[in-house]
Structure formats: C-alpha cells, structure tokens
C-alpha positions, 0 to 999 in steps of 0.5 A, a space after each residue: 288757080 285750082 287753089 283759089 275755088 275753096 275761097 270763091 265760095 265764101 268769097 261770094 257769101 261775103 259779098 252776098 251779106 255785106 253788099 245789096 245789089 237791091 236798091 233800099 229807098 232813102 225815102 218810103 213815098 207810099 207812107 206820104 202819098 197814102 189814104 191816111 195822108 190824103 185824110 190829113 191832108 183834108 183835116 188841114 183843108 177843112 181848119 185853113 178854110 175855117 180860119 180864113 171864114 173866120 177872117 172874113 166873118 170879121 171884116 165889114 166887107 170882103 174885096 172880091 179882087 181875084 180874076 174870077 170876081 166878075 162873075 160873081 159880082 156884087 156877091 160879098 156877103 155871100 162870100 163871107 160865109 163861104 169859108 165856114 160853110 165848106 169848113 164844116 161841110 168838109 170837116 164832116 167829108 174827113 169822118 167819111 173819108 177816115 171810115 173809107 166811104 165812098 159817098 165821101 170820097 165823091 163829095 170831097 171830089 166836088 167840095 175842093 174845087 169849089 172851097 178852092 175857088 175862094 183865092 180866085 175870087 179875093 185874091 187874098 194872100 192870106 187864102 193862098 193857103 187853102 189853094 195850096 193844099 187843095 191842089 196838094 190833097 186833090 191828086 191824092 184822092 185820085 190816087 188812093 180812090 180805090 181805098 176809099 170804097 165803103 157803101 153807105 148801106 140804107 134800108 128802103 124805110 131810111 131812104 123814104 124817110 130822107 126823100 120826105 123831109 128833102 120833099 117837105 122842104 121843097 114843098 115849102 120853099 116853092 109854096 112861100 114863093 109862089 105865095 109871096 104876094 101874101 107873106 110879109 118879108 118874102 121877095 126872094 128864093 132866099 126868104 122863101 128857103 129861109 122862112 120854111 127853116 125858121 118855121 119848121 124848126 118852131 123858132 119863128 122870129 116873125 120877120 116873115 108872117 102870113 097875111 091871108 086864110 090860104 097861106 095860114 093853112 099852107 104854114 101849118 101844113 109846113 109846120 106839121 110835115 116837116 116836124 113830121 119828116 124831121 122826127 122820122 128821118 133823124 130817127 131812122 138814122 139814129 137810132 140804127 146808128 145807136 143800135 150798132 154801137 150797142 151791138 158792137 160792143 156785145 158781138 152782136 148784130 142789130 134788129 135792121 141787119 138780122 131783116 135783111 138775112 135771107 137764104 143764109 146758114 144758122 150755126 149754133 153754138 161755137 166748138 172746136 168744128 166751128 172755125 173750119 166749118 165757117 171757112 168752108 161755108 163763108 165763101 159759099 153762103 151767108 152765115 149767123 153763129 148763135 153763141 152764148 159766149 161774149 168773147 167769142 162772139 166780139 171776135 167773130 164780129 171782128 172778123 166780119 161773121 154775123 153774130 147773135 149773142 144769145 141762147 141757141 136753145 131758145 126759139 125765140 132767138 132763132 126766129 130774131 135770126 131768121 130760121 124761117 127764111 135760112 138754108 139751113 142750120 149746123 148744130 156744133 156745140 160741145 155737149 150734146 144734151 144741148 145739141 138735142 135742145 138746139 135741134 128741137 128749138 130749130 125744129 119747132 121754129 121751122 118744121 122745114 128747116 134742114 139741120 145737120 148735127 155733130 155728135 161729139 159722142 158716137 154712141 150718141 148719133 142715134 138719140 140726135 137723129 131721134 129728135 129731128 137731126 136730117 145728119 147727124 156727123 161724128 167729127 172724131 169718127 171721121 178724124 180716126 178713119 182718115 188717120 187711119 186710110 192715111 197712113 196706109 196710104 189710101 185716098 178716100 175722100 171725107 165724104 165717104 166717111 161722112 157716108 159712113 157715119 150717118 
C-alpha cells in the first residue's frame, strides 16, 4: 500500500485534466434570452406588424371576427390602419431600445399589448404571427428591464418648447370644435384634429374652411402658433442632436452640456499626471480637461471624461467651460512655460478661482507660484522622496511630501 501513494498524486492531476466534475452547458441561454435579442425580437414585432397593415391596407374591408370584436364594433376602417401605425410606432420603440433608453423600454411596455390586440380582434391567421412574437418578446423586456436604463436628458428650453407645440394642437383641435357650427367639413373629434394638421402643415386641402369672422381670426392664430411651435420645438431637438454628432466626432462637448457644468474641477492640458489625477477626482466631482490633442480628447470622450478641444491657454476657452462657476482648475501640461500661460488665463477669467499647478521642473516652482499658482506640486519631487522613504522602510504619507514641496 505504501508503494501505491507516489502514483496517487498523478493519479488525481489525471483525473483533474481529463474530468470536469463542472457541469459545461450544451446551450448558453443567456446569449438568446439577453437585450440584443429582446431588440431583435422587437425589429421582427415591428416588420410582422407592418406586413399584416399592409395586407389589410389592401383589402376593401377588414372582418372583425375575433372575440374581441365586439367591443369595437363597426370600427373596420380604424383597423386597417392599425397595423402601420404601431409598425412605425415601434419601429421608432426599437432605436430607443438599442441605445438602452428607458422612455422606450417603457412605451414598448405599452405598444405590444396593444399591436397584440389586432389577432384578437380579425382572428386572421395570417396575424397569429404577430401574437406569437409579442408573447415571445414581452416577458424578455421584463427580464432584461435593468439594461435598458438610459435617461432621455432634456433641458428646461427643450421640454417648454414640446409642451407649446402639444398646447398648439390642443388649442386647435378644442377651438375647431367647440366652433364646428362655423367650419364646413368639421362634425367630429376626427375633423377637428384633422383640420388643425392640415392647417398647421400649410397643405390646406379645403375640405374644411371657415365660414364667419371669429373662426377666420381663430385659423390664423392656429397657422402662426403652430408654425411657431413646430420651428422651435423641431429645432430644439435638432439642432443639439446635430451638435453632438459634431462633437462626437471631435472629442468635444456641446454648447447645451458645457451650461449645464456647475461646481466642477478644469483640468488643463493632458500629461503624464493627467490620468491618476482623473482617477482621484472622477468619483469625487465632475471634471473638464482642456486639451489641444484630438486623439486624446476622442478617448477621453470614449471613456465617458468631459472633454473641451481647445486651447488651454486662452481665456475665451475657459469661460465656454464655465471657470466661473468651477471648484477649481489643476494646470498639468508637460511644459511649463505653457503652464504660466494657463495659469494667467485661469486668473484673468476668474480672479477667485483656486488653481493648483505641477511643475515639471522644480527650479520652476517659484516663477509658478509668481504668476498666480495657490500650489504649485512637483510630481518628480514627491515621486523621489517616496522611492526614497520606501525603500528604508518608512511610511510617510503623499501629503506630507505635498507639504513639503510647496
């Protein structure tokens, strides 16, 4: 028996390589049952329920057979559009839902029931389909809710801007209306909503015209506000949208978000500091780096840092960054002639501003400070002290060097 233990050892290495006691999945279910799926699945929602609109679009009359047909009786036509309404409607649903926005996930929450209700109501069997894949996707959103957690970020001017134009068309619809008496064309909710459309779009078929003083004055005030509200509200949106594919492309950030900094930390330029300072500060505050370098400042802006591609020197370019409303501004370039001119530029936007500098040369530290500098660190300094207390074995903290350099 004693013979036997040398071989026991290789024995269990054996069995260690060439059996698994770990159970290995013949099928991975998290790659089918996971968001891009679930967004898939929804792209397929969306081009099943356009096909079967289509297919009613093309018949004279749907059949409402199903067993919820009666309750929507005599409601044919409105079905034959129902299918490419909510084709585009959740066409649209899908590009939220592939960028993870949570306003989407939400309405797709509400659109496929409602686009399921279509199988119910014709009982076609060319629209078993749809139901199918709704009741497929449906429980997916449920479980993959959390990725799907992205804001929609609007500014105050944006969200005023919208609840004009949907106020326009209220305005609108209530007046026509309320008014029919004097509209030809104009007996129900339909014409109303319809005429308001017709009209604030300028196409004006004249199927709907009216007919006294008060309800002349009251189209032309439909005409100019809604043109009104459509130019500012689509603006608002497009134009920032724009803005940020712009600044995508550049590293940089747009005019809409650089308003929105507040109590945040300018760091100017880009060195070899640049990255552990960001990862001590990036929990603690919001942070802007200033740096001429388009490389670096795509990556930044990749890595989710506030980015401004522009001089760091100039004035002008720390005011569009908000210096007068920041904590504070760290000068980190690599040269420190430019630091000065950084320092100057920080000092004469905002006088206040407290502004911390890294010399790159110690004999330098005093010219720093000369200009404006509240601290001025030497990161070679402090980098050769701690090497230094290192290997001896002390423990002296990095702010005691700190303390010692300024």
């Amino acid at each position: 028996m004693a013979g036997d233990s040398p071989d026991r050892p290789a024995d269990s290495a054996l069995e260690e390589l060439f059996y698994h006691t770990d159970s290995v999945p013949f099928v991975y279910w998290r790659e089918f049952t996971g968001a891009k799926t679930t967004v898939l699945l929804t792209a397929t929602i969306a081009v099943l329920s356009f096909i079967v609109g289509l297919s009613d679009l093309s018949q004279q009359s749907v059949q409402l057979d199903g067993p919820l047909a009666v309750f929507l009786p005599g409601s044919t036509e409105l079905i034959r559009l129902y299918g490419v309404f909510f084709a585009f409607l959740i066409a649209g649903l899908t590009v939220g839902l592939q960028r993870q926005k949570r306003v989407a996930w939400y309405t797709t929450m509400i659109a496929l029931p409602l686009v399921a209700l279509l199988p119910l109501l014709t009982a076609d069997a060319t629209d078993v389909p749809l139901f199918l894949f709704v009741g497929l996707t449906y429980p997916l959103l449920l479980w993959n809710r959390s990725k799907f957690d992205e804001s929609v970020d609007l500014s105050a001017f944006q969200l005023a801007a919208l609840a004009s134009f949907v106020g326009v068309q209220v305005y609108g619809t209530v007046g026509a209306y309320v008014m029919q008496e004097n509209y030809t064309g104009i007996k129900t909710w339909t014409d109303a909503f319809y005429y308001i459309i017709v009209t604030g779009t300028t196409v004006g078929y004249g199927d709907a015209t009216p007919t006294g003083q008060v309800t002349k004055l009251f189209t032309l005030s439909v005409i100019v506000l809604g043109t009104a509200a459509f130019t500012i509200a689509s603006g608002s949106l497009l134009i920032p949208a724009i803005e940020s594919r712009i600044s995508n492309a550049f590293g940089n950030m747009t005019a809409s978000e650089l308003t929105l900094l507040e109590d945040h930390v300018l760091v100017l330029g880009y060195g070899d500091v640049t990255e552990p300072l960001l990862d001590e500060l990036e929990p603690k505050t919001d942070l802007v780096v200033v740096t001429t370098d388009s490389d670096t400042a795509t990556e930044l802006k990749d890595e989710g840092v506030n980015v401004v591609t522009d001089d760091p020197t100039d004035t002008e370019t720390l005011r569009e960054a908000r210096i007068d409303t920041a904590r504070g501004v760290v000068i980190a370039t690599e040269d420190d002639a430019q630091d000065v001119m950084a320092i100057l530029a920080a000092k004469q936007a905002n006088p206040d501003i407290r502004v911390v500098a890294a010399a790159n040369d110690q004999q330098h530290i005093d010219k720093l400070e000369g200009v404006g500098a509240d601290a001025v660190i030497s990161p070679t300094v402090i980098g050769g002290r701690m090497l230094g207390r290192s290997v001896l074995g002390e423990a002296e903290s990095l702010l005691d060097d700190a303390d010692d350099v300024e």
